[in-house]
GUDO-74780 format. One record per residue (C-alpha): residue number from 1; residue in one letter; x, y, z. Coordinates in steps of 0.1 Angstrom, whole numbers. Layout:
% GUDO-74780
k=NUM; r=A; east=X; north=Y; up=Z
...
END
This chain:
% GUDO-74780
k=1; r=X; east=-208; north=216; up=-165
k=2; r=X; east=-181; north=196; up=-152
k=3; r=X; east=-165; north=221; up=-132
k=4; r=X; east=-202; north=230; up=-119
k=5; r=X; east=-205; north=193; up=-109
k=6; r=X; east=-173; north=193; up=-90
k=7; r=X; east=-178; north=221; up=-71
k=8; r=X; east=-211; north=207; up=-60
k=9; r=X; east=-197; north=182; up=-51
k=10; r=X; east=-169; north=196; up=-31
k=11; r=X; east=-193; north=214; up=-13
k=12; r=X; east=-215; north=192; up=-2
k=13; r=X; east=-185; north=168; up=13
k=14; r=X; east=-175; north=198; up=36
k=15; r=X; east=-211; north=207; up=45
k=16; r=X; east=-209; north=168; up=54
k=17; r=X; east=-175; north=172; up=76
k=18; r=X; east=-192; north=204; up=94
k=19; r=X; east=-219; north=186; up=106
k=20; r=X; east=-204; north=154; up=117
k=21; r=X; east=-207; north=153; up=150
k=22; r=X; east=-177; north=168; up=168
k=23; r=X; east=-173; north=170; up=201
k=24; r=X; east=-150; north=199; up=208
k=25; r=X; east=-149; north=201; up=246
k=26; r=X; east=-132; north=235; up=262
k=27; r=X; east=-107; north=214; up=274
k=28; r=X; east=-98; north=203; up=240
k=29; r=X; east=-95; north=240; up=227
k=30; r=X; east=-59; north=239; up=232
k=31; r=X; east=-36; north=213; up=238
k=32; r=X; east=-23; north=205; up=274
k=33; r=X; east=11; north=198; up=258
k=34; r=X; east=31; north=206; up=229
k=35; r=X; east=36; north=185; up=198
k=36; r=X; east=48; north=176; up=164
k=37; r=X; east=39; north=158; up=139
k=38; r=X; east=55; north=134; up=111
k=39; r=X; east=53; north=109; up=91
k=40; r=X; east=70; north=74; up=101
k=41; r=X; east=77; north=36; up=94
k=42; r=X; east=57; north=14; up=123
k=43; r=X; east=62; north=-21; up=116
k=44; r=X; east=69; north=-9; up=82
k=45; r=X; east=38; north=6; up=77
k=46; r=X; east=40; north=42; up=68
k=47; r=X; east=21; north=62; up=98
k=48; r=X; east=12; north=97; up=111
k=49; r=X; east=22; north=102; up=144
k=50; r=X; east=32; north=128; up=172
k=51; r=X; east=61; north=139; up=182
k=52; r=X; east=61; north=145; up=219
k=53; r=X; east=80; north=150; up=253
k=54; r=X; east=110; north=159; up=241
k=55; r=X; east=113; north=143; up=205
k=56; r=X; east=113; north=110; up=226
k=57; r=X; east=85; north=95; up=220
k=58; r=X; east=58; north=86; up=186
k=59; r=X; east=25; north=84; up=188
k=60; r=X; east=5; north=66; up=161
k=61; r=X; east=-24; north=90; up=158
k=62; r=X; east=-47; north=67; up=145
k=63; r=X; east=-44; north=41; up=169
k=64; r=X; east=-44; north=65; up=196
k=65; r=X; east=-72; north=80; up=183
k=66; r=X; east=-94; north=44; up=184
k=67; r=X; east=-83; north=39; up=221
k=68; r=X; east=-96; north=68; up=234
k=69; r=X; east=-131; north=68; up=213
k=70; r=X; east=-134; north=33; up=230
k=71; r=X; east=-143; north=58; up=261
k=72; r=X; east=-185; north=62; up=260
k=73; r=X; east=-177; north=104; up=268
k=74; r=X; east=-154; north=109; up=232
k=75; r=X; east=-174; north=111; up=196
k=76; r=X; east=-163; north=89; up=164
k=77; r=X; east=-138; north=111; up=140
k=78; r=X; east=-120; north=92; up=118
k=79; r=X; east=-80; north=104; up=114
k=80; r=X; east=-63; north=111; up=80
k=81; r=X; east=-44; north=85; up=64
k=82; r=X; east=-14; north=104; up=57
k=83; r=X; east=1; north=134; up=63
k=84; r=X; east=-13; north=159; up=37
k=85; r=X; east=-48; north=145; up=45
k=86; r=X; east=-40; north=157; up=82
k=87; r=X; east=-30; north=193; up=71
k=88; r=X; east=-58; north=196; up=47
k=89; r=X; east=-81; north=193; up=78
k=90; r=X; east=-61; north=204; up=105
k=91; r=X; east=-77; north=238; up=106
k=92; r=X; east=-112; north=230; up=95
k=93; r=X; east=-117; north=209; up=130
k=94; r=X; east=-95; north=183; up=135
k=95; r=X; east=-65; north=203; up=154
k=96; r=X; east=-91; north=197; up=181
k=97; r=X; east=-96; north=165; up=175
k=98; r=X; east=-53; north=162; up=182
k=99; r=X; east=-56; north=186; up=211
k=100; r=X; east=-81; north=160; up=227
k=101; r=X; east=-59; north=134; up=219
k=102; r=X; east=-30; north=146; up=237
k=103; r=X; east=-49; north=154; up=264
k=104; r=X; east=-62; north=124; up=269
k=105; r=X; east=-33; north=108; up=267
k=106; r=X; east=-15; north=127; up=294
k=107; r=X; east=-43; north=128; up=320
k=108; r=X; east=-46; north=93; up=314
k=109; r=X; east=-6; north=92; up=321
k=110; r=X; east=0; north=72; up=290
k=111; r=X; east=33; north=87; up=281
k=112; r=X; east=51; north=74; up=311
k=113; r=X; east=66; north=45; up=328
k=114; r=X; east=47; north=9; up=325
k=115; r=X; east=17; north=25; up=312
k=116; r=X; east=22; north=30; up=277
k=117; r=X; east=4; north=15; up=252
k=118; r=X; east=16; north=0; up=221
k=119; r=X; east=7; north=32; up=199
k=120; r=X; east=35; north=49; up=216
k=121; r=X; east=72; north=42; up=204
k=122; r=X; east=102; north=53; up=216
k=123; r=X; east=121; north=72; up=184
k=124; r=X; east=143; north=52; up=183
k=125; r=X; east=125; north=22; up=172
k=126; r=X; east=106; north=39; up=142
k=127; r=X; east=120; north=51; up=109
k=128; r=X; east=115; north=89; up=104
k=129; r=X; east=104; north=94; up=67
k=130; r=X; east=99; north=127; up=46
k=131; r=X; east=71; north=145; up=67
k=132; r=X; east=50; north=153; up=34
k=133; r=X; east=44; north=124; up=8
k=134; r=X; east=43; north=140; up=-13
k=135; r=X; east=39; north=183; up=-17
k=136; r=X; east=21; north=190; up=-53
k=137; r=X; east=47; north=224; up=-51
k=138; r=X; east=81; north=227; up=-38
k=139; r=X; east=93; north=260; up=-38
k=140; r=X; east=126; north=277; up=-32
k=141; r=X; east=141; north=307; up=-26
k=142; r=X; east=174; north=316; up=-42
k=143; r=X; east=201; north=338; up=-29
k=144; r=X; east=176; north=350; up=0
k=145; r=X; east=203; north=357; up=31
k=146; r=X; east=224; north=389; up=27
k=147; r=X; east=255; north=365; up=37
k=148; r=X; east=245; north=343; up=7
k=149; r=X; east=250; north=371; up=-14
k=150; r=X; east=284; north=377; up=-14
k=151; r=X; east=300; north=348; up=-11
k=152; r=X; east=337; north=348; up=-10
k=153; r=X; east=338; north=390; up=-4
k=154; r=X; east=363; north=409; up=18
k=155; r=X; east=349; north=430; up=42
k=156; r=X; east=346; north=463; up=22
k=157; r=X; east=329; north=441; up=-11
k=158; r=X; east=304; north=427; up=16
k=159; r=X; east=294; north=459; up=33
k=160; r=X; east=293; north=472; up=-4
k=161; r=X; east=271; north=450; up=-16
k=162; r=X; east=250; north=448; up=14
k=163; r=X; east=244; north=485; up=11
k=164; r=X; east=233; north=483; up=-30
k=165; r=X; east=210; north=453; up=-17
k=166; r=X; east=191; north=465; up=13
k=167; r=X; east=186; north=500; up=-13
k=168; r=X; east=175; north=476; up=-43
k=169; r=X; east=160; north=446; up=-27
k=170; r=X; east=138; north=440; up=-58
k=171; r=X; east=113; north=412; up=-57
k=172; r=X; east=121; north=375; up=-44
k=173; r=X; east=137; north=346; up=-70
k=174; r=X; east=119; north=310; up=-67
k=175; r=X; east=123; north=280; up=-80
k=176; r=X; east=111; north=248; up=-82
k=177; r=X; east=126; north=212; up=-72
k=178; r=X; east=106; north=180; up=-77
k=179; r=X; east=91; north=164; up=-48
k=180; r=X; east=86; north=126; up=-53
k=181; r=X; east=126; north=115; up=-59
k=182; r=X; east=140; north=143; up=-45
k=183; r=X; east=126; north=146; up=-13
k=184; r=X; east=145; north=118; up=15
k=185; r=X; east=135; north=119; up=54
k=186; r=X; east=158; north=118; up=84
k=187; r=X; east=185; north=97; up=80
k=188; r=X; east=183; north=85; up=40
k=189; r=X; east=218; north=92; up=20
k=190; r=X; east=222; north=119; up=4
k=191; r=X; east=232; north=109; up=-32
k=192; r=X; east=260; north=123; up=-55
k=193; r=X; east=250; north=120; up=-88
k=194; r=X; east=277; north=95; up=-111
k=195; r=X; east=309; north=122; up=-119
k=196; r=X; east=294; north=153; up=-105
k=197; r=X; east=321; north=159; up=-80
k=198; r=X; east=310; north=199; up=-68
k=199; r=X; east=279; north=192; up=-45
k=200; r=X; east=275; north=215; up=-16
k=201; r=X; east=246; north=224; up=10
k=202; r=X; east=220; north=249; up=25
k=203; r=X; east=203; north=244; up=52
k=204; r=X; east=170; north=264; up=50
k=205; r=X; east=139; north=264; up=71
k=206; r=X; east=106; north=246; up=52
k=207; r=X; east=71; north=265; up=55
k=208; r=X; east=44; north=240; up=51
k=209; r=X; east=12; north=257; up=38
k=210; r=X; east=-21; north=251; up=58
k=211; r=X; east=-46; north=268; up=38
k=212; r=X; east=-57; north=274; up=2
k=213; r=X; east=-48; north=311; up=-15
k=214; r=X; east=-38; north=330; up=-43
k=215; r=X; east=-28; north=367; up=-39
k=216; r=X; east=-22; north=364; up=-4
k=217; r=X; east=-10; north=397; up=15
k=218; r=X; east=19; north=398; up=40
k=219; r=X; east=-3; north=409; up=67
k=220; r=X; east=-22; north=378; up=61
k=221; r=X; east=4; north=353; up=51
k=222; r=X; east=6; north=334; up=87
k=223; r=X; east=-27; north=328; up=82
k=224; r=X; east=-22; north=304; up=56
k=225; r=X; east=9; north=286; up=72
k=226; r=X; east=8; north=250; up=88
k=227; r=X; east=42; north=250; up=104
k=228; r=X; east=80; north=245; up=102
k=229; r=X; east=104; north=220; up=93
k=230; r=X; east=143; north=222; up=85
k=231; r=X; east=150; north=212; up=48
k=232; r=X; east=182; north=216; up=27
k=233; r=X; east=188; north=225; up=-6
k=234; r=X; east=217; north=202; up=-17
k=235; r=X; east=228; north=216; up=-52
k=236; r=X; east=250; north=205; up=-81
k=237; r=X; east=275; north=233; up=-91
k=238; r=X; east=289; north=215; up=-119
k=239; r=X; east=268; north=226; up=-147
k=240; r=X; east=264; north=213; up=-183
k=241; r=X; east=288; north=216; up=-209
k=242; r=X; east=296; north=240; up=-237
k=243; r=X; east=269; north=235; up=-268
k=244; r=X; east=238; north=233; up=-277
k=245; r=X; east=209; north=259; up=-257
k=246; r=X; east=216; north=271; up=-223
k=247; r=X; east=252; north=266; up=-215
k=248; r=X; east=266; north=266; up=-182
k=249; r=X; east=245; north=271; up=-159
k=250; r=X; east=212; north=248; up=-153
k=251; r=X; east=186; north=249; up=-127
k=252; r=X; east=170; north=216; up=-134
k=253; r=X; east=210; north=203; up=-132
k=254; r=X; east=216; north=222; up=-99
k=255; r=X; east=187; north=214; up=-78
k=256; r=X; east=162; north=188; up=-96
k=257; r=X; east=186; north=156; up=-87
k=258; r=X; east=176; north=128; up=-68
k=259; r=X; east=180; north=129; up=-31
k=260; r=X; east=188; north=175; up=-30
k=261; r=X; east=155; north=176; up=-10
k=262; r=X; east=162; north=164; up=26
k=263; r=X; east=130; north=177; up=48
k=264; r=X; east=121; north=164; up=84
k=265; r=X; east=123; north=153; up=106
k=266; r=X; east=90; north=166; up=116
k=267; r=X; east=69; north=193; up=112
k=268; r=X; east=59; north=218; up=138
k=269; r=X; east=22; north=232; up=142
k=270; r=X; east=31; north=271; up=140
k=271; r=X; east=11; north=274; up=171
k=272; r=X; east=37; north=256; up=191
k=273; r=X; east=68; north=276; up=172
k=274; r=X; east=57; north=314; up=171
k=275; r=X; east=74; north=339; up=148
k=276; r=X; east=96; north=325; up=127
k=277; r=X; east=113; north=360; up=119
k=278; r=X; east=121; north=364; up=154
k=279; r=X; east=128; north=329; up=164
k=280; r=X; east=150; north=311; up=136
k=281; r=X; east=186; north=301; up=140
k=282; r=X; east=196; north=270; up=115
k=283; r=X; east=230; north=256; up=114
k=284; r=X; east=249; north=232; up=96
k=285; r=X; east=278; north=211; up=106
k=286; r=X; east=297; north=187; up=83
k=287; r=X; east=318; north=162; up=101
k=288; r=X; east=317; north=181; up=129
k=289; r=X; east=325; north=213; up=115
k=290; r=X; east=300; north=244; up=117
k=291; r=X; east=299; north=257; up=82
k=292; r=X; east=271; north=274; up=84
k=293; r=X; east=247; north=293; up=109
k=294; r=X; east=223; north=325; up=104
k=295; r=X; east=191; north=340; up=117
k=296; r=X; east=163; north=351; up=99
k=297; r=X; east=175; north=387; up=103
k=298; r=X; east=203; north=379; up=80
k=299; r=X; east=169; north=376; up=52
k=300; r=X; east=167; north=399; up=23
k=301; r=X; east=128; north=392; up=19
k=302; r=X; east=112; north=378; up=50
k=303; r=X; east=88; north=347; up=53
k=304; r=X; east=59; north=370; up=48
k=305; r=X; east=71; north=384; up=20
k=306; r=X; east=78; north=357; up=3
k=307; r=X; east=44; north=341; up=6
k=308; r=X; east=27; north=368; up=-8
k=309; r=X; east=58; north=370; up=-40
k=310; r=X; east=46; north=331; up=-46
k=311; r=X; east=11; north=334; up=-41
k=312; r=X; east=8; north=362; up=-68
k=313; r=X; east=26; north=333; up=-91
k=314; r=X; east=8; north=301; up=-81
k=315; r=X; east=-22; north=291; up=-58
k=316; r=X; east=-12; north=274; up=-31
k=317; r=X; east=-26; north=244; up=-13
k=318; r=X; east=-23; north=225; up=16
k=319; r=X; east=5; north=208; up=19
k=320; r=X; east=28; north=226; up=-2
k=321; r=X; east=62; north=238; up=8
k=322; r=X; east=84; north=267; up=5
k=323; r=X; east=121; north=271; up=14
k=324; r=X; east=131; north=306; up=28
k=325; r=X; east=166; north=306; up=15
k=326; r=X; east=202; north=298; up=32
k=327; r=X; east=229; north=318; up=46
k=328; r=X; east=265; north=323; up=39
k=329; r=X; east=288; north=293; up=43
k=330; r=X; east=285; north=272; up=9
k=331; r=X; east=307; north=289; up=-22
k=332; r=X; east=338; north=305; up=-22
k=333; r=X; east=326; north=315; up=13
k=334; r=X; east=332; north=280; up=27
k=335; r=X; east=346; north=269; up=57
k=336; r=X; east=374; north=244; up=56
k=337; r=X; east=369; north=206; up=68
k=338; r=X; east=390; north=179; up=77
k=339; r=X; east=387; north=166; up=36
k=340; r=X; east=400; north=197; up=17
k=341; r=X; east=376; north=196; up=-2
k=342; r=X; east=356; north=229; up=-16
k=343; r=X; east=328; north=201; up=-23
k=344; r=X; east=312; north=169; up=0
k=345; r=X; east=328; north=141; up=-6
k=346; r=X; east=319; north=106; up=2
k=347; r=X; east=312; north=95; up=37
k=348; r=X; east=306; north=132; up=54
k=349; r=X; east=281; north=130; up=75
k=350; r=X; east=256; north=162; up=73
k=351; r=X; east=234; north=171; up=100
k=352; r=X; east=209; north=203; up=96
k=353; r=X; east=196; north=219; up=126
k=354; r=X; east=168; north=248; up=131
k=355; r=X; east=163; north=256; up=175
k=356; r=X; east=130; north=244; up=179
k=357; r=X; east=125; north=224; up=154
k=358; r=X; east=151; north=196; up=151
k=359; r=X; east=179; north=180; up=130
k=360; r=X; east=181; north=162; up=101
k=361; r=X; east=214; north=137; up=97
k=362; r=X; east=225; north=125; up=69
k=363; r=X; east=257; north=109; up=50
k=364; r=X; east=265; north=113; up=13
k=365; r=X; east=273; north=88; up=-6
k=366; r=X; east=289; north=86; up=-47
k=367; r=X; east=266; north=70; up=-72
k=368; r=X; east=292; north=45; up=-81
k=369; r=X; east=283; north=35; up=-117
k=370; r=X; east=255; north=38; up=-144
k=371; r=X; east=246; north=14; up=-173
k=372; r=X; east=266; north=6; up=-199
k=373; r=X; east=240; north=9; up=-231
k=374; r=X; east=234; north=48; up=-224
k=375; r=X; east=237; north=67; up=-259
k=376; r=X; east=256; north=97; up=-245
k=377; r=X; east=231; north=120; up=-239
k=378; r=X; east=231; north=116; up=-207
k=379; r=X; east=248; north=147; up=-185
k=380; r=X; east=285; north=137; up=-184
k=381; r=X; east=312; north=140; up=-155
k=382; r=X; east=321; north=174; up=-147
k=383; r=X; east=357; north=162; up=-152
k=384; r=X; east=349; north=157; up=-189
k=385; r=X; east=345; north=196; up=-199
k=386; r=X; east=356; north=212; up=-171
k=387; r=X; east=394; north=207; up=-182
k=388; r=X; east=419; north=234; up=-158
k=389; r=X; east=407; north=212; up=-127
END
């Protein structure tokens, strides 16, 4: 009876949205410019905005949205609160809504000179947050790059195992890393965990889910996308010590820690991007050192692929995120930097870059300390059981 009830009532709310009056002129159709879209800090007040001529500018939605219904010829329509109320809709009406917006704004000649209005910041004076607050799902795939894969190899191990990969591809590998804790915007430290000295990188492009489904096919995977975002996977390759169930290596250890989610620094609409699997090319450079760079050909299971592996696993929803994997450039494949180091170490400075898209910076930083009453059962140093270092 319960479920009954909520269903009724779920569908009566969207019979409600439909007929709200919406006026969706043909100019409003599609939008006279492109945009993106994020989630940042306005006067400290956590806002959805657009991302516009040339990642220069913010536009608070909302308030640009109240100017122009002030006009007697544009219809009331409220604007999400946040970001995942804005995806949840975005197809069910309300990328219109957006498209009216921006062209409103732009034939009014809002974006320009004098004439702008305090809803529109440069980005330099807001604070770029996580996108998303929060996905329900983040989902990654692991060792998804034919680079990735062989780590370390000569030439002949690489062709090798290319060859006994693209023959056996199998099915994808995902994961999951918590969202709330783990996932930091545009310009937040990345954390290393107290004593867990062998944290490395990925940079990986983010899909942002649109659209409800479950046992979604590849030729129908797009369908159910929002857009695009650059993300990285930072991971701890220190692993737990001998003992007790499950030693050496630990998934929750590697990739559940505080701050290994960086996503931003906005999402892009996939109208405005196009095929990912023809488009993508994501670097990384640490300190000014390119250690890593791909394109989606380098993928062992492409972006529609993988939707339809994680759909068979898990419904998704709106909002959620998947990772599509990193390239070579992170284990014994590393490139050297100006530390030495095999691992970041504190200070480096990180910046994550898909074409297109944007890039996210970053600097790590070492958890200096922890409390002094813990019982031991906390996760020690990697120095403590990892002795021949």
């Amino acid at each position: 009876m319960l479920r009954k009830s909520l269903f009724t009532l779920t569908f009566t709310a969207a019979l409600a949205f439909f007929a709200a009056p919406v006026d969706v002129s043909a100019q409003a159709m599609e939008s006279v410019e492109p945009f993106k879209v994020g989630t940042f800090a306005i006067n400290d007040i956590p806002t959805v905005g657009l991302v516009m001529r040339d990642d220069q500018l913010i536009v608070d939605l909302a308030g640009a949205n109240r100017a122009m219904q002030l006009r007697p010829q544009y219809s009331q329509m409220s604007i999400p609160e946040d970001m995942l109320g804005l995806i949840e809709q975005y197809e069910y009406g309300m990328k219109y809504r957006v498209y009216e917006i921006v062209n409103w704004l732009v034939e009014e000649n809002l974006l320009s000179g004098s004439n702008r209005p305090s809803y529109v910041h440069p980005v330099a004076s807001v604070d770029i947050m996580a996108p998303i607050q929060y996905p329900s799902k983040l989902m990654n795939a692991a060792v998804n790059f034919y680079t990735h894969a062989c780590e370390g190899c000569n030439d002949d191990e690489f062709q090798s195992r290319l060859a006994q990969r693209k023959e056996n591809r199998g099915v994808p590998y995902l994961f999951l890393k918590p969202t709330r804790g783990a996932i930091i915007g545009d310009g937040d430290d990345i954390l290393m965990p107290y004593g867990r000295d062998e944290i490395e990188w990925e940079v990986e492009m983010a899909i942002v889910f649109g659209r409800t489904g479950k046992y979604i096919s590849s030729s129908r995977a797009y369908d159910h996308v929002f857009g695009y975002m650059v993300a990285m996977d930072i991971s701890d390759r220190g692993g737990r010590p001998p003992g007790g169930f499950g030693s050496g290596s630990d998934w929750f250890v590697g990739k559940g820690r505080d701050t290994f989610a960086p996503h931003g620094p906005w999402i892009v609409p996939k109208e405005f991007y196009g095929d990912p699997m023809e488009r993508l090319h994501q670097t990384l450079v640490i300190d000014g050192v390119t250690v890593q760079e791909a394109r989606a050909g380098d993928m062992i299971h492409n972006i529609p692929e993988l939707i339809e592996y994680a759909s068979s696993l898990v419904t998704i929803y709106p909002g959620d995120v998947m990772q599509s994997g990193t390239s070579g450039g992170t284990g014994a494949g590393r490139v050297e930097r100006a530390s030495g180091s095999g691992f970041l170490v504190d200070g480096e400075t990180i910046s994550a870059s898909i074409e297109g898209i944007g890039t996210l910076h970053h600097t790590v930083r070492v958890e200096q300390s922890v409390p002094d009453d813990l019982s031991g059962s906390q996760l020690p140093p990697v120095s403590s059981y990892k002795t021949n270092r």
